[in-house]
DRENGU-80214 format. One record per residue (C-alpha): residue number from 0; residue in three letters; chain; y, z, x. Coordinates in nm, 4 decimals. Layout:
PT   seq   type   mol      north         up       east
PT   NUM    ala     A          Y          Z          X
...
This chain:
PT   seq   type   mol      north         up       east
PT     0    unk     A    -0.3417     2.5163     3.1636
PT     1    unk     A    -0.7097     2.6112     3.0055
PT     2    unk     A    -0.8581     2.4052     2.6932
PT     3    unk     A    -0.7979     2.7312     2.5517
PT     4    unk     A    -0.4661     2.7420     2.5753
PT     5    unk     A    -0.4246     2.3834     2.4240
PT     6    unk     A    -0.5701     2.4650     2.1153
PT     7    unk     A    -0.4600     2.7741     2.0434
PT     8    unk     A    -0.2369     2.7683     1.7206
PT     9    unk     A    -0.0260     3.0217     1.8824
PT    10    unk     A     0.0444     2.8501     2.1785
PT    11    unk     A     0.1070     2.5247     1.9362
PT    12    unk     A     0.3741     2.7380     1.7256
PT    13    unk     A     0.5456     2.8774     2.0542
PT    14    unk     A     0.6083     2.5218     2.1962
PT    15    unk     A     0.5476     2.5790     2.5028
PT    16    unk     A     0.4389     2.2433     2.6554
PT    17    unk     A     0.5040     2.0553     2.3754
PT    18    unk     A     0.6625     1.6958     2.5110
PT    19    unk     A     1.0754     1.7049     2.5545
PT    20    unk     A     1.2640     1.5816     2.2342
PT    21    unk     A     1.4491     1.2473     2.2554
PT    22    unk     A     1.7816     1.5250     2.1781
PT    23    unk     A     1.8320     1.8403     2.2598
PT    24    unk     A     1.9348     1.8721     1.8734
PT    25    unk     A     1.6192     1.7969     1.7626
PT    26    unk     A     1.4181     2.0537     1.5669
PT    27    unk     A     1.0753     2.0541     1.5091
PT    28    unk     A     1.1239     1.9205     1.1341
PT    29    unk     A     1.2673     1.6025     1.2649
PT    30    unk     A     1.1345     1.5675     1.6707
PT    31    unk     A     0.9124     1.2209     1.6005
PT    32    unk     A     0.7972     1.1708     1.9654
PT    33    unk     A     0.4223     1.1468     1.9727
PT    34    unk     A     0.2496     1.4481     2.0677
PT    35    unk     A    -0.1185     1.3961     2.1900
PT    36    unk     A    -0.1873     1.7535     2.0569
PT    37    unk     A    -0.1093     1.6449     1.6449
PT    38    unk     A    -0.4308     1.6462     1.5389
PT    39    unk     A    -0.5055     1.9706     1.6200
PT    40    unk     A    -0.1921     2.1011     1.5274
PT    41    unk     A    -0.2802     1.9233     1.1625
PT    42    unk     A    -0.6319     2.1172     1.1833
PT    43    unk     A    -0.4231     2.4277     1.1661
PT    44    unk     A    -0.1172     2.3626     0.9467
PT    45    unk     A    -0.2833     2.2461     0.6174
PT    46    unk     A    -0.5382     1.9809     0.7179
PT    47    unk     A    -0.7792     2.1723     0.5185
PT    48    unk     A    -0.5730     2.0619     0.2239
PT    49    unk     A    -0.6897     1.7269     0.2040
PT    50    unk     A    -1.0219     1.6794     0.0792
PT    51    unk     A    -1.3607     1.5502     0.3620
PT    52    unk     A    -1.4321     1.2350     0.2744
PT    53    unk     A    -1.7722     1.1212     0.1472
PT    54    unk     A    -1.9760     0.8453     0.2542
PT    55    unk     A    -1.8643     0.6267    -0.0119
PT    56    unk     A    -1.5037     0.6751     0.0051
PT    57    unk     A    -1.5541     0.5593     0.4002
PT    58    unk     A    -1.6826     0.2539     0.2677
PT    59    unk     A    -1.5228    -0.0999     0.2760
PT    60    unk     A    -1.3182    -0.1497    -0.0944
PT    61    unk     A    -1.4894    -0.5323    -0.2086
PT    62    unk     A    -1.1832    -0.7264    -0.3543
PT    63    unk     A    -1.3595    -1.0313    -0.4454
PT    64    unk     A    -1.5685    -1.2884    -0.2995
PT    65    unk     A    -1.5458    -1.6332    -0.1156
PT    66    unk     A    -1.8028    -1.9279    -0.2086
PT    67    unk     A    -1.8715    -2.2262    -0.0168
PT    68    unk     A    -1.7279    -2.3023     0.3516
PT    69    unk     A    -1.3900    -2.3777     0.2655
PT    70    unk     A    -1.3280    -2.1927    -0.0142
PT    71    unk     A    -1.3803    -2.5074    -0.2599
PT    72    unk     A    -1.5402    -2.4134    -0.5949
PT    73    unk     A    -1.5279    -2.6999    -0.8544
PT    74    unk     A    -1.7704    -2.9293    -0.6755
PT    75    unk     A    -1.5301    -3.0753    -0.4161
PT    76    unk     A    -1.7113    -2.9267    -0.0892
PT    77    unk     A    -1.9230    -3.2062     0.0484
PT    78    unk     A    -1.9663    -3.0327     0.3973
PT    79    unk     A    -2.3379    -2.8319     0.2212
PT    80    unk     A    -2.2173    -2.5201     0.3055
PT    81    unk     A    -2.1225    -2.4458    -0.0873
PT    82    unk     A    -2.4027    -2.2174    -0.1240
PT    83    unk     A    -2.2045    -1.9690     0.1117
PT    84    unk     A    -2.0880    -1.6162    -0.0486
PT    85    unk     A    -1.8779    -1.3951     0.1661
PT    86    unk     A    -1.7321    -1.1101     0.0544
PT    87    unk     A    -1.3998    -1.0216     0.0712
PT    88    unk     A    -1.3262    -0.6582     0.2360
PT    89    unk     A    -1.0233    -0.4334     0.2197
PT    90    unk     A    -1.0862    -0.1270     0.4397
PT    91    unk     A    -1.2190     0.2220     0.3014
PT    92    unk     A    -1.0763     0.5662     0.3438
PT    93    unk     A    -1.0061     0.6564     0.6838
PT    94    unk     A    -1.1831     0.9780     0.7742
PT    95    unk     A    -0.9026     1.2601     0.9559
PT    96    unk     A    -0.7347     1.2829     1.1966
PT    97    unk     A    -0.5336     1.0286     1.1344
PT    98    unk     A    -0.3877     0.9787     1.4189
PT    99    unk     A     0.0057     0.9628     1.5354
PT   100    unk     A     0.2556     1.1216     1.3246
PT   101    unk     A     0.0087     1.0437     0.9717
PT   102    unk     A    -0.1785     1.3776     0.9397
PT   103    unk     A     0.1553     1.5568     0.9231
PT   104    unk     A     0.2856     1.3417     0.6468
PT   105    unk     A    -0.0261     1.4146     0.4734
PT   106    unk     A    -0.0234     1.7488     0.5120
PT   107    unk     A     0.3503     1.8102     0.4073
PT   108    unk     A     0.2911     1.5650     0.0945
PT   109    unk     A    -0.0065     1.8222     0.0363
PT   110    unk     A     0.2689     2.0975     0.0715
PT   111    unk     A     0.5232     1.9406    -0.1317
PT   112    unk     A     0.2904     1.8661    -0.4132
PT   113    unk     A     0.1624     2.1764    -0.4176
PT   114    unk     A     0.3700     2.3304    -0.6879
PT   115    unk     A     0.3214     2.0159    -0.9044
PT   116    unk     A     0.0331     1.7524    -0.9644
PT   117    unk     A    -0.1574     1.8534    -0.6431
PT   118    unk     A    -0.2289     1.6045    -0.3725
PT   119    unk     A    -0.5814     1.5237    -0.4406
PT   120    unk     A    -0.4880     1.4672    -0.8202
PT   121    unk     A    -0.1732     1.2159    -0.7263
PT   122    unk     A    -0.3199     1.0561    -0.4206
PT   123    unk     A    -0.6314     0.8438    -0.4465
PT   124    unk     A    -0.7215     0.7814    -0.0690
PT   125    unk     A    -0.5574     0.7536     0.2519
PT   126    unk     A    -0.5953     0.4270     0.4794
PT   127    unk     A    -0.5256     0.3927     0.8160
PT   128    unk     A    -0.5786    -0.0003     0.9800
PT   129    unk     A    -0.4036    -0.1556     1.2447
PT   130    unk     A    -0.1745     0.1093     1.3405
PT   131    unk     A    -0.0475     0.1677     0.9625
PT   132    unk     A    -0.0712     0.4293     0.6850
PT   133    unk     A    -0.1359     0.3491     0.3309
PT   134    unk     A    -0.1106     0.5694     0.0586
PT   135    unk     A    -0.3090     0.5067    -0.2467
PT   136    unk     A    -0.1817     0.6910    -0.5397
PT   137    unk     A    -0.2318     0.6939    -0.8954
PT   138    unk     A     0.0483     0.5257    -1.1352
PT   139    unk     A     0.1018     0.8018    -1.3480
PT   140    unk     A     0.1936     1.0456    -1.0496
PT   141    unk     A     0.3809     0.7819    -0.8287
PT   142    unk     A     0.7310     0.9291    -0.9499
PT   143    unk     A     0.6699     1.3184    -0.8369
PT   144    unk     A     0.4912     1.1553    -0.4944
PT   145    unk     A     0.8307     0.9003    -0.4334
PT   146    unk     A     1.0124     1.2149    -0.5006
PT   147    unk     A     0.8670     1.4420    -0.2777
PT   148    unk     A     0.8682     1.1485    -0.0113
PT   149    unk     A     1.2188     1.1133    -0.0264
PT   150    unk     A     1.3906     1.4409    -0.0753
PT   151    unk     A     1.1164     1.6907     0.1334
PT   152    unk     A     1.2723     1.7753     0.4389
PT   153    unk     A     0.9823     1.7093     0.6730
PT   154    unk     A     0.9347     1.3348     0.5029
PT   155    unk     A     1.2630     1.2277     0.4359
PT   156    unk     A     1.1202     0.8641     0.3430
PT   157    unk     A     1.5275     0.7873     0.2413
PT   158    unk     A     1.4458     0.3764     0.2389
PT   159    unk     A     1.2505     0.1534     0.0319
PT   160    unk     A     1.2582    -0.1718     0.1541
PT   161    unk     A     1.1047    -0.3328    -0.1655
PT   162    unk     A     0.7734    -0.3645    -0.3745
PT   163    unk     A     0.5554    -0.6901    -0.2789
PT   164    unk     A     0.2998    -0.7877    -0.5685
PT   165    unk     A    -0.0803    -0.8640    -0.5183
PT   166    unk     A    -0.3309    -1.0035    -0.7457
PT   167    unk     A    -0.7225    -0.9254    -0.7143
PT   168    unk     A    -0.8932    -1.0508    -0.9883
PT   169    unk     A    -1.2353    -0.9654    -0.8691
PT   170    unk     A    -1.1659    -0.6066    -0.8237
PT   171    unk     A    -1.2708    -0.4700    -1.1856
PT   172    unk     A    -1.0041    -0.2235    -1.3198
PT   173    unk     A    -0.7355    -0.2648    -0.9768
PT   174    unk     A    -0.6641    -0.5974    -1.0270
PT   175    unk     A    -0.2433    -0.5946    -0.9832
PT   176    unk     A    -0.1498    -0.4020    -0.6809
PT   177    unk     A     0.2318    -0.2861    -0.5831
PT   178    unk     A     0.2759    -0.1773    -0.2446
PT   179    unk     A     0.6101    -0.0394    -0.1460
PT   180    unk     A     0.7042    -0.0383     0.2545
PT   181    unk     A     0.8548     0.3631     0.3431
PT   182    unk     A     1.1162     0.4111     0.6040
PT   183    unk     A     1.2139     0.7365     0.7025
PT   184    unk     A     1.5622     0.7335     0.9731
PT   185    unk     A     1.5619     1.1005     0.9635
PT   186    unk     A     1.2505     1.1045     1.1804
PT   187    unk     A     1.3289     0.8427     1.3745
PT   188    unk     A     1.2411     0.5442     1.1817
PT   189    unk     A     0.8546     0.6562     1.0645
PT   190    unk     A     0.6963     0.3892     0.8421
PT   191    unk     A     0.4119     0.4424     0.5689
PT   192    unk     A     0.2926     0.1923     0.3062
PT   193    unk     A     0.2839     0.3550    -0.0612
PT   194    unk     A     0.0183     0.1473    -0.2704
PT   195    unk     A     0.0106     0.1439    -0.6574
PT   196    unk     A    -0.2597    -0.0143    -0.8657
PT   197    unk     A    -0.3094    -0.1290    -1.1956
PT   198    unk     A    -0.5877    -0.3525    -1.4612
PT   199    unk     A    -0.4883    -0.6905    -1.6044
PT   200    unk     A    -0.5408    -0.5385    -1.9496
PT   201    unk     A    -0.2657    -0.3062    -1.9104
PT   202    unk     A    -0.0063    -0.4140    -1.6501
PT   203    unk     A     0.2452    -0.0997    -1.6227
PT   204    unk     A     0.3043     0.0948    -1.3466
PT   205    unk     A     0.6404     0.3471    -1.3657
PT   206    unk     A     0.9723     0.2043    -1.2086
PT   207    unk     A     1.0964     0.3786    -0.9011
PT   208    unk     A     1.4687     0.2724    -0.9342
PT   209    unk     A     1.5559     0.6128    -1.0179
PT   210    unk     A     1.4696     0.6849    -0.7136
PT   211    unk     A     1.5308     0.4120    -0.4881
PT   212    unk     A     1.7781     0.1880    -0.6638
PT   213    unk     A     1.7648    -0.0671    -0.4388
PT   214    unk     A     1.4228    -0.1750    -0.5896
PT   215    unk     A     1.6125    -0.3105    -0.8695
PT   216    unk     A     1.5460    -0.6715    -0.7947
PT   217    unk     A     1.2544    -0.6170    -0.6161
PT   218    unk     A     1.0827    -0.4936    -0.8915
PT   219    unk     A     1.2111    -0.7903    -1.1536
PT   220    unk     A     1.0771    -1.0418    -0.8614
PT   221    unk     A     0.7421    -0.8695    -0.8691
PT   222    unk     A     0.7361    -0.8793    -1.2401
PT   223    unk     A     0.8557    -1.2222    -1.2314
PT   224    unk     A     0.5955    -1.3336    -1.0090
PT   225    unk     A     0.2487    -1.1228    -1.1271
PT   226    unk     A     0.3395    -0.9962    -1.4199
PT   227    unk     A     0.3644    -0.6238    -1.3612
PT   228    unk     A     0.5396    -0.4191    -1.6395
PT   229    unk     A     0.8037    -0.1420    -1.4283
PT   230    unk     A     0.8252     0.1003    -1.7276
PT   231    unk     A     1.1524     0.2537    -1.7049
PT   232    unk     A     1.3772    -0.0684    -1.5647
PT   233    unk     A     1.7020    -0.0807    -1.6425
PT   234    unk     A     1.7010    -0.4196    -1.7193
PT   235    unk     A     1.3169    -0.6442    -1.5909
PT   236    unk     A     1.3863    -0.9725    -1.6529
PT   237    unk     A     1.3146    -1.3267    -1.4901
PT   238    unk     A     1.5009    -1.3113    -1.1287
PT   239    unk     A     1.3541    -1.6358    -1.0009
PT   240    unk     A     1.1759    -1.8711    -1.3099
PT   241    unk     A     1.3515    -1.9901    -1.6253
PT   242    unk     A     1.3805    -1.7376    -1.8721
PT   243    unk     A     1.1258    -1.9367    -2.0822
PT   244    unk     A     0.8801    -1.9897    -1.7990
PT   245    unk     A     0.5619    -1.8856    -1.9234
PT   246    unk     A     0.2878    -1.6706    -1.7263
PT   247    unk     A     0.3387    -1.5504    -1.3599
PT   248    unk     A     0.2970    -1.8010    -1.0728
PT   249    unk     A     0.1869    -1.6144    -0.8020
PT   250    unk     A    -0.1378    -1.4401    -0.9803
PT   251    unk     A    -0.4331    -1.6372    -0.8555
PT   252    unk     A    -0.5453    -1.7298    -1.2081
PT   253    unk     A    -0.2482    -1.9317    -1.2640
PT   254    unk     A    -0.3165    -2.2869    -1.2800
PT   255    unk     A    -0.2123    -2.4872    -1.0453
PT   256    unk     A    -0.0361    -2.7551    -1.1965
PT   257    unk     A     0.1907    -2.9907    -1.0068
PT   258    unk     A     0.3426    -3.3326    -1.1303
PT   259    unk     A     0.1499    -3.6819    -1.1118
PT   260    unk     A     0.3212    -3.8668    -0.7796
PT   261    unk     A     0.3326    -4.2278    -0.7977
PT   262    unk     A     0.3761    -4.4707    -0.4944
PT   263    unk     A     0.3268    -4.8258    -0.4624
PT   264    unk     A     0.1674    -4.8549    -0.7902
PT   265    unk     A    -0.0727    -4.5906    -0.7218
PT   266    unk     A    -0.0274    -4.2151    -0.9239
PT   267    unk     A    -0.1880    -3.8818    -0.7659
PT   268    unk     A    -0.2943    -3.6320    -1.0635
PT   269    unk     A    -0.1807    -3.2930    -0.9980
PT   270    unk     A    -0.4699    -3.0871    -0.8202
PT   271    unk     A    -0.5999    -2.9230    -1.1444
PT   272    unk     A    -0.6682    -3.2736    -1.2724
PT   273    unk     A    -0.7864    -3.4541    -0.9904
PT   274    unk     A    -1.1923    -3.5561    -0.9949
PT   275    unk     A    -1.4681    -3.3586    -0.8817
PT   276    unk     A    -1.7506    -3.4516    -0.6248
PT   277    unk     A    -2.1443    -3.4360    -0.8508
């Protein structure tokens, strides 16, 4: 067989070639085994529909920054290493192909949003790191994209398996982030990562019960724990903490707290009160 032949969108679309499905039932809307070919096939069945990235979208995403050797920052770190700043990276767009079965899900999102919002309009970037696919998207489209994820027959992203909280507060704007783990059994158990973010000021980001009720709790946990507002819940309240526990202990600006331990006469302050090295 001739490079030629290999890329030739005609020969792609006659599957001739193409690897031997895990079932003779398979179709090509739900065959998942890896085909080396994908890329190309994506160059020729929409990957023009997702925008070329610029420099600056390739570029690492600073979250914050850590000071001193060991992270201490109220005068504790005696080792002289406190004038240390590192930042802290998150990585940038990832530039196509994609890689494995991820440029098809992008391009049939692309598809299925095509009537609607648009892709580039509902998703913000595309990141691919260790082996996984994250999709950034923007709160106020994240309903029509979990839609389209779940009921489009070449996604078929049928499970949720929860929304896990994260709190940035040195990244201006995107401090809260919700980042909901996709699982798709129709094509043979394909994962993606859907990633939501949202400022401190203004803590909402729409509920997707409606269309995975099984995120019921999840989403009162995360809300419980960082403080972000599911518009649309049936019913977001405490799921761990007292009803009358104020703030949200698991954003990093929480205070630490703790209760004074005493033993042998002797009485430990809780870490937020405990003396700092001049």
């Amino acid at each position: 067989m001739s490079d030629d032949e290999t890329t030739d969108p005609k020969h792609l679309e006659s599957g001739e070639g193409a690897p031997v499905p895990d079932k003779a039932a398979d179709t090509p809307a739900t065959r998942t085994d890896d085909d080396p070919r994908s890329a190309d096939l994506a160059q020729h069945t929409g990957g023009g529909r997702v925008p070329e990235l610029s420099a600056a979208d390739a570029e690492p995403v600073q979250i914050g920054e850590r000071r001193g050797m060991f992270g201490a920052t109220r005068g504790q770190d005696t080792t002289g290493y406190g004038g240390l700043v590192t930042p802290t990276l998150m990585p940038g767009a990832s530039p196509r192909p994609y890689g494995s079965f991820f440029d098809e899900v992008a391009d049939t999102l692309a598809v299925a949003l095509a009537d609607g919002t648009g892709y580039e309009s509902a998703v913000e970037r595309v990141v691919v790191d260790r082996g996984e696919m994250t999709l950034f998207v923007r709160r106020e489209h994240l309903l029509e994209v979990a839609h389209a994820l779940r009921d489009h027959p070449g996604l078929r992203f049928e499970m949720c398996l929860g929304v896990s909280g994260v709190h940035y507060p040195g990244e201006a704007g995107r401090e809260l982030h919700a980042a909901y783990p996709l699982l798709s059994i129709t094509h043979g158990s394909r994962r993606i990562r859907v990633e939501v973010t949202c400022p401190d000021s203004d803590p909402h980001i729409p509920s997707v019960v409606e269309v995975w009720p099984g995120n019921d709790w999840h989403e009162r946990e995360t809300w419980d724990m960082f403080g972000i507002e599911f518009d649309g819940h049936p019913a977001l309240t405490r799921v761990l903490m007292p009803d009358d526990w104020p703030g949200h202990p698991q954003r990093k600006d929480y205070p630490l707290g703790g209760i004074p331990v005493e033993y042998k006469g002797g009485t430990v302050p809780p870490p937020d009160e405990r003396r700092a090295y001049t």
